[in-house]
Every structure is written in C-alpha cells, then in structure tokens.
N, C-alpha and C positions, 0 to 999 in steps of 0.2 A: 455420253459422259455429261457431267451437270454441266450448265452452261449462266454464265451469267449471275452467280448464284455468289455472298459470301461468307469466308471460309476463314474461321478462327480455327488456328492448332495450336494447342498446349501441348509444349512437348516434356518428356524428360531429357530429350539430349540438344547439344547444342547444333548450329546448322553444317560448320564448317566439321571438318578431324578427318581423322588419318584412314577412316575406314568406311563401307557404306551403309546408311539406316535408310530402312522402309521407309520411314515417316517423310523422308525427306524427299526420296524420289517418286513416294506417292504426291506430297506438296509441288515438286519440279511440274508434274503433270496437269495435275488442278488446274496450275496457276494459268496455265493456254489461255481456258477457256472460262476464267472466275477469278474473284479477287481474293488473293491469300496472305491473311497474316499470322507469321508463327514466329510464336513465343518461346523461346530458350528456356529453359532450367535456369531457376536464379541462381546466382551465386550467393555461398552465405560468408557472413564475415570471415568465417574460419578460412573460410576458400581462397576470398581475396589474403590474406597474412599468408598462407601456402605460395600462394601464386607468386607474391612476391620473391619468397625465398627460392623457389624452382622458377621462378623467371618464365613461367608461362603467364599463355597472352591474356590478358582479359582488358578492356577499354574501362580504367577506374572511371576516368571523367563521362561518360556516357553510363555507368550501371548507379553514378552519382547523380545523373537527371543532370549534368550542367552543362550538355550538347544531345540536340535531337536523341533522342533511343530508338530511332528507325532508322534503318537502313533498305534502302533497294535493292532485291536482290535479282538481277537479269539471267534467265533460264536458257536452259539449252533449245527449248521448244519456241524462244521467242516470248514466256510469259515475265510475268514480274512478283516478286514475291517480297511481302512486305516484312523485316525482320526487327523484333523487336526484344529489346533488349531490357530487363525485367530490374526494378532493382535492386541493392543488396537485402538477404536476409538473415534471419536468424537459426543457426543449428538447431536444428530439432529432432535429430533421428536417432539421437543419442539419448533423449528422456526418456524414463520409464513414463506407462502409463499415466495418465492422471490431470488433475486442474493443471497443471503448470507446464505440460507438455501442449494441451489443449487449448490453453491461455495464446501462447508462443504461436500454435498452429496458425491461428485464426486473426491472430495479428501478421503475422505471413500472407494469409489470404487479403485482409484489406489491402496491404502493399498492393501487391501482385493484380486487384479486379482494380483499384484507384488507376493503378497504371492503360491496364487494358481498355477499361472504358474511355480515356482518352485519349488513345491509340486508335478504339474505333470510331469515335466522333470526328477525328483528325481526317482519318482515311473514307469518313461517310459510309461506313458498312456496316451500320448499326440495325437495318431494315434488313428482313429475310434471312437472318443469320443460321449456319452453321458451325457449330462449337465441337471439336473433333480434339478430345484430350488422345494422348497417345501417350500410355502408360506410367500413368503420374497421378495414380488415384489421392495420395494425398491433396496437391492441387485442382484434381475435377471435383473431393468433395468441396472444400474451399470457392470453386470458380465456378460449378454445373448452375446451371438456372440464375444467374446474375446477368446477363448482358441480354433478356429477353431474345434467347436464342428460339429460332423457328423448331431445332432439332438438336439434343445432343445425344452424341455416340461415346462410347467408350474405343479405341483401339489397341488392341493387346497383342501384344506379341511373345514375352516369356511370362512363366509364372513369377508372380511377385516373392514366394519364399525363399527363393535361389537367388534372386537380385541382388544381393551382397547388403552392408550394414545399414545404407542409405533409406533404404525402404522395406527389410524383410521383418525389423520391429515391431512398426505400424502397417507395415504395407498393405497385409491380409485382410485382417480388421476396417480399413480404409476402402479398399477395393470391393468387400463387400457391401460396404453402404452406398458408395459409387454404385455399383451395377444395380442396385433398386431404385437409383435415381435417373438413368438413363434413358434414354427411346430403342437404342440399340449397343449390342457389346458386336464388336468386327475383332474377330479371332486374327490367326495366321495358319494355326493347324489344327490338325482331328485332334490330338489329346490336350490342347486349350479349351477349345470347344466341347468336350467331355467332363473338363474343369470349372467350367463357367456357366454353360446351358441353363443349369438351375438356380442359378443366381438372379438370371433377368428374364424380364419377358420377351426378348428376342434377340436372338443369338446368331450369326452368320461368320465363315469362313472365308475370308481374301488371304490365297495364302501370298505367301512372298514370291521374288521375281529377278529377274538379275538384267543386268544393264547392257543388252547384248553387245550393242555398238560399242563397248570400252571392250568387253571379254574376248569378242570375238580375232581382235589382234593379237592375241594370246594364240590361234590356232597355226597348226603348225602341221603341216598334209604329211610330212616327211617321218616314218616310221621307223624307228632305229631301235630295236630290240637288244642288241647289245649294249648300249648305254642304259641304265636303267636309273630314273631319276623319279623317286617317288615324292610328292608333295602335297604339303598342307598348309592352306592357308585360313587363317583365325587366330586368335587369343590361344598363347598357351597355359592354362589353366587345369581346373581341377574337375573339367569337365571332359579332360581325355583320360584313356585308358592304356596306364603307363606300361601294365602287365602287355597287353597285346602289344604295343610298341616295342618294348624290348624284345620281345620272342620275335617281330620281325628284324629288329636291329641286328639281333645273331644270328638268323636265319639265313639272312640276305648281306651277307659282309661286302658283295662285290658293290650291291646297289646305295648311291648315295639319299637320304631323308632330310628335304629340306621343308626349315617350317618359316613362317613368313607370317609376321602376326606380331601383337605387343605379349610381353612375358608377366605374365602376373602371377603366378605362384614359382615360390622360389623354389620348394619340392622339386617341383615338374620340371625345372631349370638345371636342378642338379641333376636329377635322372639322366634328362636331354644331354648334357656337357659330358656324360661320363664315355660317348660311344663317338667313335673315329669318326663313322660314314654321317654324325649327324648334323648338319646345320642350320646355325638360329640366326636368323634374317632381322628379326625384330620387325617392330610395327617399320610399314611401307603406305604409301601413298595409293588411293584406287589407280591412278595413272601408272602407276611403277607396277602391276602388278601383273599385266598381259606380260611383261617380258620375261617372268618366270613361269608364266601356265609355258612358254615357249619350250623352254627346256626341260619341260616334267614328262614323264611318261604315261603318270595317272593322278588322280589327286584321293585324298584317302580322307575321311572321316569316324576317328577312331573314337568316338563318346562313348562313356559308362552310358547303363540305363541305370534311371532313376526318375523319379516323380519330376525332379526340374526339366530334365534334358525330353520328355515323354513330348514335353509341349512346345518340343523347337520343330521348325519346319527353316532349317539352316539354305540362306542365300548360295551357299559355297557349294551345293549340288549344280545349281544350274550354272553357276558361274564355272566351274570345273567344265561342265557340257558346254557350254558357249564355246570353250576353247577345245572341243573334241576331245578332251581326257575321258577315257575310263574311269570309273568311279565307284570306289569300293568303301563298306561303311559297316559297322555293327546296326545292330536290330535295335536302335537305342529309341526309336518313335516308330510311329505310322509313315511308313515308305512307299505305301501302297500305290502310290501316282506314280512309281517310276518302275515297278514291277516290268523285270525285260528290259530295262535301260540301266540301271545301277545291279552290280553286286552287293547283297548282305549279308554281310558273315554274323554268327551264332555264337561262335567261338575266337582264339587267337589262332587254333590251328586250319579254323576255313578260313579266316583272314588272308593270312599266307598264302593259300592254294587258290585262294580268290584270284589277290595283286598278279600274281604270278602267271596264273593263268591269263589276265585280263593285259597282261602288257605284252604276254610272248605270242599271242592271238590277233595283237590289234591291227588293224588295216586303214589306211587313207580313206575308203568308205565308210569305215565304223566312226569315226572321227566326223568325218561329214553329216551323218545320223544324227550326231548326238549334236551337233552345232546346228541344227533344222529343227530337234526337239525346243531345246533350249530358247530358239527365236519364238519362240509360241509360248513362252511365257515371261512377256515383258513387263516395265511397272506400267506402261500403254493400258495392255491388255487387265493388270489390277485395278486400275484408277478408273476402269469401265465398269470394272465388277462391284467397287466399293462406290462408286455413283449408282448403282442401280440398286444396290444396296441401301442405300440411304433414298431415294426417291418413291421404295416398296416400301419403307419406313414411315414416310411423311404420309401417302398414300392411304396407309392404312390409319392414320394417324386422324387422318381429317377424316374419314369415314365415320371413325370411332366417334368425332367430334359433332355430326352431323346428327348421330342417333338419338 
C-alpha cells in the first residue's frame, strides 16, 4: 500500500450519513499509512436556506470560514484523516449551458482551490501530492492541476447520466474534459470501464468492497426455512424493478419483504405500501444494519437493466455474503466475479424459482461459504489494488518523463 505519501480527495459526498461510500472506506484505509485530506461537497446557498427549514446539520459558522474548517478525523485502523469543510457556494446545476453558468462555475472553483491550498499549506502536504477527485467532475475540472499535484486520478463509481439533477446537466460534458486531464480514471466495474476506457489514457478497475468486520455480525448459522424473511437493503428508488417485486409479493404471500434503505421515489413507495407482507424500514444507520441481515433469509437485488445501472458494481452483494445470505439478483451488470456464488435471474418468473430455491436449500455451511467469500474482498484488500494502481501510474509516468 502507498506509504508515506499525501493524499488529497475531492469528494461528491459528505464524510459522515446514514449509509456507506467507497470514497470513504477507501480514505479510512489510506489514512494508516499516509496523510489524507478530504474535502466534502460544498454546500450551496440554496442548501444552507433548505437546511435550515429541514433542520438538517450543517456547521454554518465553520462553512462561514469563522472557526477552523478542519476537522480530525480518528479511524478505525488508528489513522488520522484530515476533514475539511469547503465553503458555501453558488447553485449551478440548474443553468443552462453558457457564459453564465461557466461565469458561476469557475468562481465556485476559486472558492473551493483558495480554500484547499490553505488547507494544504496548514497541514504541509503540499510536496508529493496525490489529488484523488471521486466523482465530482465538475470540481476536478475546476481543481485538476492546481495544487502542483505529483498525480491526479479520476475515481468513479456510477455513471454521471443517472446521478440525478445535481450533475446529469453538465455532468457528461464535465467528465469528459476531466478524464483528458487526468493521469488515470479508477473505475469500480466492467461496464464503467467499457464507459470510460476511451475517454483517457489509462483506465483501471478497483471494484468495491464491504466492511466485513461490521457485516459479519449480521451472520446467523441457524437456518429456519419455515420463516422466510426476504431482504433488501439500499435506496428505494427507480432503480428497482417493481414488475419482478410485485410477482414475488403474490407469489410468496406467506413470506415477509423487508426493505431497509431511504425512500426516494414516491412511485416506488406507493407500489411498496399497497402489499401486506411488505416492510419499509427507511434509511438505517451502517451500525443498525447487521441486525436485520440477522433475520433475513436472503437478500435480493432486483435492478432494471439499463445503461445507468450496467455501471454499478453494488456494495450489498458482499455485504449480503458477509452475513452468509443467499443472494439473488437480475442480470442488471457484469456479475461475472460471483458466477457460482450469487443467483441471476433473467426474468420475474426465475426470480421466484431462484429465492425459493435458494432459501429452502440453504445450510449453516453454505452461509459459512459465502462469509469466507466475502472476507476476501475487503476495502484492506482495494486500497492495495488502488495503491498499486496509482504507483504503475506514476512509474510509467516518470518513464515517460525521462525519454
């Protein structure tokens, strides 16, 4: 793993919330053995005036610059990770194209590098630098090549078209100039990387990972075939497939479906509320969330396919396996790493014959299997793959430099 080394991350999401992001448990790990500071997603004015009326947290006097905008943040592994808190900006994602959205952009940008550059002056990690945006191409165009970084990387994780109104305006447009400016793009899955490849000159896969040590308290040896508790855990959204859900909600009337996740389409909410056996959990805490893999039988992944969903390589498989559930899913991406370990249904009606078979079949061994799978892909074992990633980078980098 890199050692010694530091490590700027621009992120899109914030460090703390209710559920877990790569960016962060790949930062958790870094930070051991490197000095890491990441950068939140600013808030923009509109945000703060929201916030205020929904009474969510945000530190005004701190995103105001009138107390420290770092923060320490102490890891699991014993590192330290530096958090730094950006400050307010200006809505942008709502302009059409043109001078005035471009104007807005880019005074965004000076905010935003003003602040960082004295962030790394502050923390002296302005030498040898590594600049690691993670999926915030409007900000990496803005921030790439400003703090005389030794390497920057692009880290992606979903397609930017699907990413909702925040980014899917510019986002594309944005991301494409981004990945010409880059040293490398770090995917998460085969059809990111089928998406991206010709965009930059170096293109590499660190897929995702799951946090065994939280999940694995979720496993539960004791196989009870007559209770049958099917579950899912994620956003409920308009990235499930409400046709296959329902066919199994009347299929299986004795077995209970619980979903455990925040509810963001209201569609999907009505669908969900209209069936007896179904329950909505609402968004949970990572902590809270072993004690319902306790009670499930299997956990299910029911995505449409479509060009968004092609490019997820979803957390909730291995976290399902951590906790020894069975795990059954539509053909919505590239599964092919778990061929033999997961079911893939085709249809609603293999769906059905899948779960069913896969729960009335299961054993205290098969459970144990899939919790041994699962330990073998930790964020440990990514944060090795994405160090070595970025060191074949540099490597080639200075080569190139020498000729």
């Amino acid at each position: 793993m890199l050692q010694n080394r530091n490590i700027l991350c621009i992120c899109n999401t914030e460090w703390h919330g209710n559920y877990i992001k790569a960016t962060v448990e790949l930062m958790k790990v870094l930070s051991t053995t490197n000095k890491v500071l990441f950068v939140e997603n600013p808030y923009t004015y509109k945000d703060a005036i929201v916030g205020v009326k929904a009474k969510e947290k945000l530190d005004y006097i701190q995103a105001m610059g009138l107390k420290s905008r770092i923060t320490n943040i102490a890891t699991e592994g014993g590192g330290t990770v530096y958090l730094l808190t950006p400050p307010l900006v200006v809505p942008v994602s709502f302009l059409p194209p043109g001078k005035l959205h471009k104007f807005f952009l880019n005074y965004n940008g000076l905010l935003i590098r003003r602040t960082i550059r004295k962030a790394l002056k502050r923390l002296k990690m302005e030498e040898d630098l590594i600049n690691i945006v993670s999926f915030n191409p409007p900000l990496g165009v803005m921030t790439g090549r400003r703090f005389n970084e030794k390497t920057l990387i692009y880290h992606c994780y979903d397609e930017v078209k699907g990413a909702g109104s925040w980014l899917s305006k510019h986002g594309v447009k944005l991301e494409q100039i981004f990945m010409k400016m880059v040293d490398a793009v770090i995917v998460t899955s085969k059809g990111l990387y089928e998406s991206k490849k010709d965009w930059t000159e170096r293109c590499y896969i660190v897929n995702n990972a799951v946090k065994a040590s939280l999940f694995r308290q979720g496993f539960n040896p004791d196989v009870n075939t007559d209770k049958k508790v099917v579950g899912y855990v994620g956003s409920v959204d308009d990235r499930l497939d409400y046709d296959i859900l329902q066919h199994l909600f009347t299929q299986m009337p004795d077995a209970t479906f619980t979903f455990v996740g925040r509810i963001t389409s209201e569609r999907g909410e009505a669908i969900l509320r209209k069936y007896p056996n179904v329950r909505l959990e609402g968004a949970k805490s990572p902590e809270q969330l072993p004690g319902y893999s306790k009670e499930f039988s299997a956990g299910i992944i029911p995505f449409i396919k479509d060009d968004f969903t092609r490019g997820i390589y979803p957390m909730k498989i291995n976290e399902y396996l951590a906790a020894g559930l069975p795990v059954v899913s539509t053909d919505f991406s590239d599964l092919s790493d778990f061929e033999g370990i997961i079911k893939v249904a085709d249809n609603k009606e293999d769906f059905l014959r899948d779960i069913l078979e896969e729960i009335n079949t299961d054993t205290t061994a098969k459970r144990q299997s899939r919790l041994d799978i699962a330990e073998g892909n930790t964020w440990q074992k990514r944060a090795d793959e994405m160090s070595e990633v970025i060191e074949k980078v540099e490597a080639e980098l200075a080569s190139s430099y020498q000729k």
